[in-house]
DOFIMI-39277 format. One record per residue (C-alpha): residue in three letters; y, z, x. Coordinates in pm, whole numbers, plus 50000, padded with zeros to 5 digits. Each point is the difference from the previous one (the first is absolute). Layout:
<atoms>
{"Ala"; {Y; Z; X}}
...
</atoms>
This chain:
<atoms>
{"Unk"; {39681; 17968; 17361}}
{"Unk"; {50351; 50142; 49839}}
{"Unk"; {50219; 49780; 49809}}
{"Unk"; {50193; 49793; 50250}}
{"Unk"; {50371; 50052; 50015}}
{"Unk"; {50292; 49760; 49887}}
{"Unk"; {50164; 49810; 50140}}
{"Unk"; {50237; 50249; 50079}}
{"Unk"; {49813; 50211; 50127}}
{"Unk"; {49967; 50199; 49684}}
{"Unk"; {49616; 50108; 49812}}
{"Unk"; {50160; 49885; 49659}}
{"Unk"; {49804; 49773; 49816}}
{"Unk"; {50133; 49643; 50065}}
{"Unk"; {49943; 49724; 49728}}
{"Unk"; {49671; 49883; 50167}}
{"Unk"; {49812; 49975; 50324}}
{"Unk"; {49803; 49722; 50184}}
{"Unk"; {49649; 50061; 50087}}
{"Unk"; {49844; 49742; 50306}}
{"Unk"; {49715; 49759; 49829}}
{"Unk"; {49773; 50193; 50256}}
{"Unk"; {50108; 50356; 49843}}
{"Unk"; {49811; 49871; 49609}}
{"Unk"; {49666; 50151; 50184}}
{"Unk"; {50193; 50353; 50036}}
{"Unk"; {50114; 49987; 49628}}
{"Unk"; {49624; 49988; 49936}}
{"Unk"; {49907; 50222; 50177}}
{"Unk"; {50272; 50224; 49885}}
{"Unk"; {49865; 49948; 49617}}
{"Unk"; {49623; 50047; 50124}}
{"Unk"; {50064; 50346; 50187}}
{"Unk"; {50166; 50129; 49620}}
{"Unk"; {49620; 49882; 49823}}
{"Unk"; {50143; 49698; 49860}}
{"Unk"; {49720; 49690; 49956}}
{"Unk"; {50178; 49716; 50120}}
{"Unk"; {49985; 49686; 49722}}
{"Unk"; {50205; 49671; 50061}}
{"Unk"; {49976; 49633; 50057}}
{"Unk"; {49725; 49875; 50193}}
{"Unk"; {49829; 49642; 49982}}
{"Unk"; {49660; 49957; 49804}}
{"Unk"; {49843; 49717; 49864}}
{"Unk"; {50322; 49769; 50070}}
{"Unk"; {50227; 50235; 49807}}
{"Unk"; {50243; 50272; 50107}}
{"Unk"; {49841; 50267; 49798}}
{"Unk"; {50043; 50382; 49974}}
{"Unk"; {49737; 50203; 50184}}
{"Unk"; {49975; 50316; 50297}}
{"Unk"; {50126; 49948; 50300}}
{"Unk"; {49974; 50192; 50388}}
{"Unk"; {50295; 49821; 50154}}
{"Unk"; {50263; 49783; 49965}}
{"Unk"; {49779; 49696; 50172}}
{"Unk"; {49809; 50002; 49662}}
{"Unk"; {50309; 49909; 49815}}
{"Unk"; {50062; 49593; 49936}}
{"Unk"; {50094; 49935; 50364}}
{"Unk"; {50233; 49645; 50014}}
{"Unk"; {49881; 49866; 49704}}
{"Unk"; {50211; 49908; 49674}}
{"Unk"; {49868; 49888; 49658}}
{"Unk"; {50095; 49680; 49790}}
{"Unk"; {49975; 50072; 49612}}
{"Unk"; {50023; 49745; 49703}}
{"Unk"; {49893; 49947; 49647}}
{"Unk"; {49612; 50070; 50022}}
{"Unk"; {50017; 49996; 50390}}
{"Unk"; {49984; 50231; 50337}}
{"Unk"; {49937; 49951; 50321}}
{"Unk"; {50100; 50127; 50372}}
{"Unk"; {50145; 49854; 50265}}
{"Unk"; {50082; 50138; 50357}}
{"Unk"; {50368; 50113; 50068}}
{"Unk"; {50203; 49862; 50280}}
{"Unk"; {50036; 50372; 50108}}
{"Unk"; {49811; 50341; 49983}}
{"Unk"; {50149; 50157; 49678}}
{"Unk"; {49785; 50279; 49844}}
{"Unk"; {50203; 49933; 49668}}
{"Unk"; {50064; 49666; 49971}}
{"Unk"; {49798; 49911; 49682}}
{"Unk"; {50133; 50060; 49591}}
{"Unk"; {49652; 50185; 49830}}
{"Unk"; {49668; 49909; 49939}}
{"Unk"; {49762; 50034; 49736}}
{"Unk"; {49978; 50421; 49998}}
{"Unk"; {50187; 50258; 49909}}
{"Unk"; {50040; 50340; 50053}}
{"Unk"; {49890; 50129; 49651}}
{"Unk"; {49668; 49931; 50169}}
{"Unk"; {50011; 50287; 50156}}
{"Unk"; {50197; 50244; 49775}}
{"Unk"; {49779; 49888; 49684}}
{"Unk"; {49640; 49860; 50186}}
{"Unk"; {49864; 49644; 49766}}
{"Unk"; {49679; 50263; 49934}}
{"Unk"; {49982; 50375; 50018}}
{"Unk"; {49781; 50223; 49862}}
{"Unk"; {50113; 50267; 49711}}
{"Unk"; {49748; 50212; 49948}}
{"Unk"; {49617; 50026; 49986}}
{"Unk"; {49778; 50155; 49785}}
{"Unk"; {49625; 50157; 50175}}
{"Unk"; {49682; 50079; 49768}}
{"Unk"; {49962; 50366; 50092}}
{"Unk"; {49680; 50115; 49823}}
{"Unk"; {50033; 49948; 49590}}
{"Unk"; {50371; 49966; 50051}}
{"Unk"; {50235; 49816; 50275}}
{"Unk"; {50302; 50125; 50207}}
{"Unk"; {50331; 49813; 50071}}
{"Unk"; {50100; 49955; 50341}}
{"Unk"; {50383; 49925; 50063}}
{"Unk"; {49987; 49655; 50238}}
{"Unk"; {50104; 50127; 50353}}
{"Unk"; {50304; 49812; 50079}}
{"Unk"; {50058; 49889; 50321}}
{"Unk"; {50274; 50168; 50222}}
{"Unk"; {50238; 49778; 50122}}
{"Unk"; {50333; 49989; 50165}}
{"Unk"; {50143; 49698; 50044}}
{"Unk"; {50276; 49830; 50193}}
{"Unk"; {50083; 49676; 49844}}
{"Unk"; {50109; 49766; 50268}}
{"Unk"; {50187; 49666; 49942}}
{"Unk"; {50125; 50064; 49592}}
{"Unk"; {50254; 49772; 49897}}
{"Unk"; {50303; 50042; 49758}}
{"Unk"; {49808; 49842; 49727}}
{"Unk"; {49702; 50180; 50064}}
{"Unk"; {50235; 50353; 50009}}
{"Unk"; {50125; 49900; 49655}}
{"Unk"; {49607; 49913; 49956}}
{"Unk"; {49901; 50385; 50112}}
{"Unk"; {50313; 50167; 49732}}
{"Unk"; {49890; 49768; 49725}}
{"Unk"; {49625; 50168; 50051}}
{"Unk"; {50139; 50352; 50039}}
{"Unk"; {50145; 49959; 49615}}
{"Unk"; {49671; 49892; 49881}}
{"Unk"; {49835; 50241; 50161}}
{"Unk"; {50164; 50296; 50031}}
{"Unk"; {50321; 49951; 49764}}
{"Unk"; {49820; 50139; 49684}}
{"Unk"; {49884; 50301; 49873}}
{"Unk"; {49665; 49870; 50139}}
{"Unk"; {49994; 49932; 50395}}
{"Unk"; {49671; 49859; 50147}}
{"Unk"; {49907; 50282; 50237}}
{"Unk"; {49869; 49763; 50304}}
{"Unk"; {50303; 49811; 50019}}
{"Unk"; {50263; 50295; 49979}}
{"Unk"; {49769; 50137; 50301}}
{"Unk"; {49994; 49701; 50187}}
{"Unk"; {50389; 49877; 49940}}
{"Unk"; {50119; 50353; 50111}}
{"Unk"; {49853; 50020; 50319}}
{"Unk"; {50024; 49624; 50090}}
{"Unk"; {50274; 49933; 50256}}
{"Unk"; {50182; 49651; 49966}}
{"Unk"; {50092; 49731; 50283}}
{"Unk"; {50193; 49765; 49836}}
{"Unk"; {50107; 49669; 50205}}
{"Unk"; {50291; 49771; 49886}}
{"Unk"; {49936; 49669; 49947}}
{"Unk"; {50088; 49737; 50237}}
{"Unk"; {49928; 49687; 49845}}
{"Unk"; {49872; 49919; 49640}}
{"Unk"; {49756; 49787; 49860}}
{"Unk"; {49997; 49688; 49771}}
{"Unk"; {49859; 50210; 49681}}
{"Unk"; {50238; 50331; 50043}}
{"Unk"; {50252; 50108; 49755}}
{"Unk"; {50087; 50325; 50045}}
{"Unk"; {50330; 50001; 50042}}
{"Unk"; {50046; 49843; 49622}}
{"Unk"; {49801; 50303; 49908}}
{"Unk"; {50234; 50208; 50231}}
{"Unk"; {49720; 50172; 50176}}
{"Unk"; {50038; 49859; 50352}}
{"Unk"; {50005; 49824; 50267}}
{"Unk"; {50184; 50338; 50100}}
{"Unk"; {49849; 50337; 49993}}
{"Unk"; {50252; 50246; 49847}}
{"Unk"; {49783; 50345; 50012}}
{"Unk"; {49629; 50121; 49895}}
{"Unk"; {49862; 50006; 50386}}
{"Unk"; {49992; 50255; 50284}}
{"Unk"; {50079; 49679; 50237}}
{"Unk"; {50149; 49688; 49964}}
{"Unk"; {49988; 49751; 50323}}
{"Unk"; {50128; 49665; 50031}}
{"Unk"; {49832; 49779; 50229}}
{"Unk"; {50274; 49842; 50244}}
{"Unk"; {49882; 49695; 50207}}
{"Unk"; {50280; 49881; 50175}}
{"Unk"; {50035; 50095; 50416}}
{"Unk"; {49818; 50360; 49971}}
{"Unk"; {49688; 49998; 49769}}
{"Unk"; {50099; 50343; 49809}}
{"Unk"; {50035; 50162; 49697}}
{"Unk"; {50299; 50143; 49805}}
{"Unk"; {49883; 50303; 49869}}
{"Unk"; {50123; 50262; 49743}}
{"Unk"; {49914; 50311; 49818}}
{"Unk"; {49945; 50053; 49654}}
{"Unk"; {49880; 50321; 49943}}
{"Unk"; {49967; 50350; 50200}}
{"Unk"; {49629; 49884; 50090}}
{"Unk"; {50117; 49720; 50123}}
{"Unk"; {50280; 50174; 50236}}
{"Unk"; {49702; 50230; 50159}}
{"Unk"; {49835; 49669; 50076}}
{"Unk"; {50280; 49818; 50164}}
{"Unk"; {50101; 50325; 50213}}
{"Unk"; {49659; 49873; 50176}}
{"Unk"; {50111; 49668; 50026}}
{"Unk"; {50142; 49857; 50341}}
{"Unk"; {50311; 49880; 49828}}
{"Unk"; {50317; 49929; 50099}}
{"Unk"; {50278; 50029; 49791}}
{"Unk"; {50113; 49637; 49840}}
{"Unk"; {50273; 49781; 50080}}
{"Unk"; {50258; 49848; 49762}}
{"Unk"; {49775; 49637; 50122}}
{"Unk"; {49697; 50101; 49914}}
{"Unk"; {50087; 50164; 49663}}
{"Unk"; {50232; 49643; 49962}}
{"Unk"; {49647; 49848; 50089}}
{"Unk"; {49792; 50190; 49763}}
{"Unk"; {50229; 49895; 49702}}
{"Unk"; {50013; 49656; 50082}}
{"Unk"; {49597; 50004; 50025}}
{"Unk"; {49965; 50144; 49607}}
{"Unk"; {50278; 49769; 49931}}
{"Unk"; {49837; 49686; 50097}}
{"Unk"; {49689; 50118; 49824}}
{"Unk"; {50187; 49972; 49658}}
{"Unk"; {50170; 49698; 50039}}
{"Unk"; {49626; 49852; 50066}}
{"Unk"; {49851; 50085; 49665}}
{"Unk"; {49777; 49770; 49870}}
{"Unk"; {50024; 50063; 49611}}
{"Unk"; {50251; 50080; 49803}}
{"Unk"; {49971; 50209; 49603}}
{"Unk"; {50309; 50063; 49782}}
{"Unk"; {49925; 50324; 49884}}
{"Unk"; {50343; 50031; 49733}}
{"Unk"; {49839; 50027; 49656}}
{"Unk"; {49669; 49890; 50079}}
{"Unk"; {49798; 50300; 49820}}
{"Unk"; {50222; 49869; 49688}}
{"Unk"; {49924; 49620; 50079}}
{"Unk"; {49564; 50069; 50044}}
{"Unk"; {50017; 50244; 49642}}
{"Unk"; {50159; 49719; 49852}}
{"Unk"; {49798; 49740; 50129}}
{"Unk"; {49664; 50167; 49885}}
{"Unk"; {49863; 49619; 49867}}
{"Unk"; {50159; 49763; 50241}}
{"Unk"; {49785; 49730; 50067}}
{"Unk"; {50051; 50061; 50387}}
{"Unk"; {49701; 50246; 49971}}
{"Unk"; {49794; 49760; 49910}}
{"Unk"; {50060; 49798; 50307}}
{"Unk"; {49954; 50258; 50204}}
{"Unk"; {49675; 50098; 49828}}
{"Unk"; {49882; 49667; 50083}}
{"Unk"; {50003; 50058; 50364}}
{"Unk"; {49934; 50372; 50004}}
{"Unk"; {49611; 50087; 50100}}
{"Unk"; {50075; 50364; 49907}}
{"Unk"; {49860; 50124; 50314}}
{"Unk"; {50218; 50263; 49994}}
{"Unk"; {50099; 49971; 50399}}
{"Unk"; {50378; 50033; 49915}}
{"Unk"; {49882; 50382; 49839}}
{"Unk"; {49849; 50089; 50299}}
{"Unk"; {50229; 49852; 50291}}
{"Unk"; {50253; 50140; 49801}}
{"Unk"; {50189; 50359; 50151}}
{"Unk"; {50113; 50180; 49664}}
{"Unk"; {49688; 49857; 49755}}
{"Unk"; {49822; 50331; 49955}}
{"Unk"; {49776; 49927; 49716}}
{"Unk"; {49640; 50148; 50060}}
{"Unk"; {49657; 50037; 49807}}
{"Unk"; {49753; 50335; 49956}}
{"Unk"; {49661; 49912; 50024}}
{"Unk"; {49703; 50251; 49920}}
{"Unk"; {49635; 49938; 50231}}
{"Unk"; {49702; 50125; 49974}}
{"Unk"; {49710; 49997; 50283}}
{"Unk"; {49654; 49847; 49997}}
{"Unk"; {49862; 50307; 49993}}
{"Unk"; {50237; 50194; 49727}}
{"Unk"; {50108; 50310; 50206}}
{"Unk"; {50301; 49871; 50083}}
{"Unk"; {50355; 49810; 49781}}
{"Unk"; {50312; 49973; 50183}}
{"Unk"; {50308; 49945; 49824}}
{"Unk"; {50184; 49653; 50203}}
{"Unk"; {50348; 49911; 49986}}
{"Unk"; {50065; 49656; 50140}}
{"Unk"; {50311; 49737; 50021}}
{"Unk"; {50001; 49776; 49656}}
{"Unk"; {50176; 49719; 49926}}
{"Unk"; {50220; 49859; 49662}}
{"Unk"; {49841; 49686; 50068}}
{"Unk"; {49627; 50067; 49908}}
{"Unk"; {49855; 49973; 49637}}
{"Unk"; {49899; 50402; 50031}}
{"Unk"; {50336; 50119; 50065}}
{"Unk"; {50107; 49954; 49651}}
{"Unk"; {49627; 50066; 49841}}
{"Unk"; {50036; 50195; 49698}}
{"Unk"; {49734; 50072; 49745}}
{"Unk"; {49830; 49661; 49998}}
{"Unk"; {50255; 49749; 50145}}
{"Unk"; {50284; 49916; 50295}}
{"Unk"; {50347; 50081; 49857}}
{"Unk"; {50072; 49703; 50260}}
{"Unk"; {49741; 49747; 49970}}
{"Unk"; {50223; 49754; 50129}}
{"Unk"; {50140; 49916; 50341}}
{"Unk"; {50297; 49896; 49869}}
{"Unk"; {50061; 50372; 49817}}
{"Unk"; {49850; 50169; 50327}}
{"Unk"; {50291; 49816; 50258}}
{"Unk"; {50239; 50104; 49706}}
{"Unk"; {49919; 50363; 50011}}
{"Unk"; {49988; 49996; 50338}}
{"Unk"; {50360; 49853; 50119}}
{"Unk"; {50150; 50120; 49677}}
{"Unk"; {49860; 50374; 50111}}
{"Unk"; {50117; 49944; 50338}}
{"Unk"; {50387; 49890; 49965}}
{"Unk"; {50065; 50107; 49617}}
{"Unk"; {49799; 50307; 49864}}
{"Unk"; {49951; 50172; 50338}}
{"Unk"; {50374; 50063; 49945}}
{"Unk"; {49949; 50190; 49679}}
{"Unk"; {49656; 50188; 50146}}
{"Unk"; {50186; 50119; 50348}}
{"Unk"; {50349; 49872; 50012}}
{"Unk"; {49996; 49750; 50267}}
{"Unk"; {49861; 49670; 50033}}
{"Unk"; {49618; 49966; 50116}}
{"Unk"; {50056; 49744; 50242}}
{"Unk"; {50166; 50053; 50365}}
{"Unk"; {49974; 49630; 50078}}
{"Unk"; {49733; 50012; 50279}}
{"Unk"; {49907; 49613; 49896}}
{"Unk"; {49612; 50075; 50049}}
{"Unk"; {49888; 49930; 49622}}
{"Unk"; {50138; 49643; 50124}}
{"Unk"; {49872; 49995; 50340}}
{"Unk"; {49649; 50095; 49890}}
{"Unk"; {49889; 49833; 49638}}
{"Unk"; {49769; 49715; 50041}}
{"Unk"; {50201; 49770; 49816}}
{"Unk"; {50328; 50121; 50139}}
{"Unk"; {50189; 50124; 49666}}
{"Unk"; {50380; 50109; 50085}}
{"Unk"; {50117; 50269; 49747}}
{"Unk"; {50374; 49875; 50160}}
{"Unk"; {49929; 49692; 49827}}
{"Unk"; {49842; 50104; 49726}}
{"Unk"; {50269; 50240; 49882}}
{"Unk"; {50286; 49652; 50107}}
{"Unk"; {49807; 49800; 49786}}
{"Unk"; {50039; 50226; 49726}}
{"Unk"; {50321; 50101; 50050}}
{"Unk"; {50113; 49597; 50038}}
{"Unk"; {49859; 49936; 49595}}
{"Unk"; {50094; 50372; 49871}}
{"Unk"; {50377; 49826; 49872}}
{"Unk"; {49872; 49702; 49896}}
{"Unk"; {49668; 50143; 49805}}
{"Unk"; {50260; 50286; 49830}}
{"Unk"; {50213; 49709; 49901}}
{"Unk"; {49696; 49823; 49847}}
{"Unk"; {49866; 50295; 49817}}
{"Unk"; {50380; 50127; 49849}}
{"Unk"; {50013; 49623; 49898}}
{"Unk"; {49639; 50027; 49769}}
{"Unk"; {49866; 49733; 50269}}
{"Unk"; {49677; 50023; 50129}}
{"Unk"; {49978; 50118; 50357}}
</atoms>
């Protein structure tokens, strides 16, 4: 189908189009005759999680999620919005860099062996359903991974071919910040599409391009061109969305006020309720941290060459020649939150956190970095005082 025409009649390319709730199955189809493998939201195990999906029925039908402090759950919608959750416990790095892949292997060929490159598998993908955070998520990986002199090969492969549907939020949830971290709730660019999910009288989406991949796809689209109410009604969705966050982190200073607060006793606390379980590492959308392992068969004619997600938080992260440089809990939450809203700054010039809230939503025991870094932050003046004083702290 050609681009629809304005308003006026014209084929310019109005601000945005409306596509019918029933028209989601064409976009997917549109993506699947291109070769894209569809991933997006789908409901496993009572979680929205991140998986394939055929059609648009797969995606989290009328259902909406409630997040606290060490606690998720589902609960039906009072309507039938694809979209109308915040973000569960995956993420899309899943995809772009796998929890366990295989480097290389070595094969006993005679007296000697040969090394056989892993075969990687060839993918495509069309992300459906990535929110703003989760964008900022995606560019924070891209500098890790591709912003050096040395790019993981996989993940250029798989991020240049993968085709982005991002969705607006339309509602946030009790542990989301990241509109103090200035990542969301709106998306501002990095997709092909962006929809917003509009409820009210028509069930529809506001939909825009991004990207010239993403104008080929909505040329197939049966769009009409939007009206000044629905583009009204698309703003006022995102906007309601931030006025609903659930946390809040002053960011001003706060790489300064954790380097300076390298021995408060606030870590201790926290190190009293920590199981170092490492969940908020792996939940987590920029944490990128992984570990080589080398294998051998039973039979020794075969040693592969693993790489596989790691975490900060276990004892052989830090193992060097005979001992944990962190052997402590306490130093192991202090690397980590210090890493993620202090040094990252100095490693790759922004902030590793895009306020997603699910290192709150999913540790056991329900630690809030928010209030960890206010509780700091609320004795920084008064321990400074102390220590310019000669007092004890």
């Amino acid at each position: 189908m050609s681009r629809p025409p304005t308003s006026d009649g014209s084929t310019g390319s109005p601000s945005g189009y409306v596509l019918p709730a029933e028209g989601l199955g064409e976009l997917f189809d549109a993506l699947v005759r291109r070769g894209y493998t569809l991933v997006g939201p789908t409901v496993r195990d009572g979680a929205v999680v991140y998986d394939r999906l055929s059609s648009p029925q797969d995606l989290p039908v009328g259902l909406t999620d409630e997040q606290e402090a060490g606690r998720y759950r589902l609960r039906a919608r009072p309507d039938r919005a694809y979209f109308g959750y915040t973000v569960g416990p995956h993420s899309w790095k899943r995809f772009l860099q796998p929890p366990e892949r295989v480097l290389w292997r070595a094969v006993r060929d005679g007296d000697g062996f040969r090394v056989e490159a892993a075969p990687e598998e060839a993918v495509r993908y069309a992300f459906v359903g990535v929110r703003a955070c989760e964008l900022a998520a995606l560019a924070v990986q891209d500098r890790v991974f591709m912003g050096g002199s040395h790019t993981d090969p996989l993940y250029r492969a798989r991020r240049a071919d993968a085709f982005v549907v991002a969705v607006q939020c339309g509602q946030a949830g009790a542990t989301c910040f990241c509109s103090s971290m200035g990542t969301g709730p709106r998306c501002t660019g990095g997709y092909d599409l962006v929809l917003t999910e509009l409820l009210g009288g028509e069930h529809r989406f506001y939909l825009e391009a991004g990207s010239p991949r993403g104008d080929e796809v909505l040329a197939e689209l049966p769009c009409r061109p939007a009206s000044p109410e629905d583009r009204q009604a698309a703003d006022q969705a995102v906007s309601r969305a931030e006025a609903q966050m659930g946390r809040r982190l002053e960011t001003q200073g706060v790489r300064e006020l954790l380097l300076r607060n390298l021995e408060h006793p606030r870590w201790d606390q926290v190190a009293g309720r920590c199981l170092s379980c490492g969940n908020c590492t792996l939940v987590c959308p920029t944490c990128f941290c992984f570990a080589v392992e080398d294998t051998t068969d039973l039979s020794g004619q075969v040693a592969e060459r693993r790489a596989r997600w790691d975490s900060c938080f276990t004892g052989q992260f830090s193992y060097l020649h005979g001992g944990s440089v962190r052997a402590t809990t306490r130093a192991r939450y202090r690397q980590w939150l210090t890493h993620k809203l202090a040094t990252w700054w100095d490693q790759f010039g922004s902030s590793g956190c895009v306020g997603c809230g699910r290192c709150i939503t999913w540790c056991p025991v329900g630690i809030d970095l928010t209030e960890e870094v206010a509780a700091i932050r609320g004795s920084d003046g008064l321990r400074s005082g102390r220590e310019a004083s000669g007092e004890n702290p």
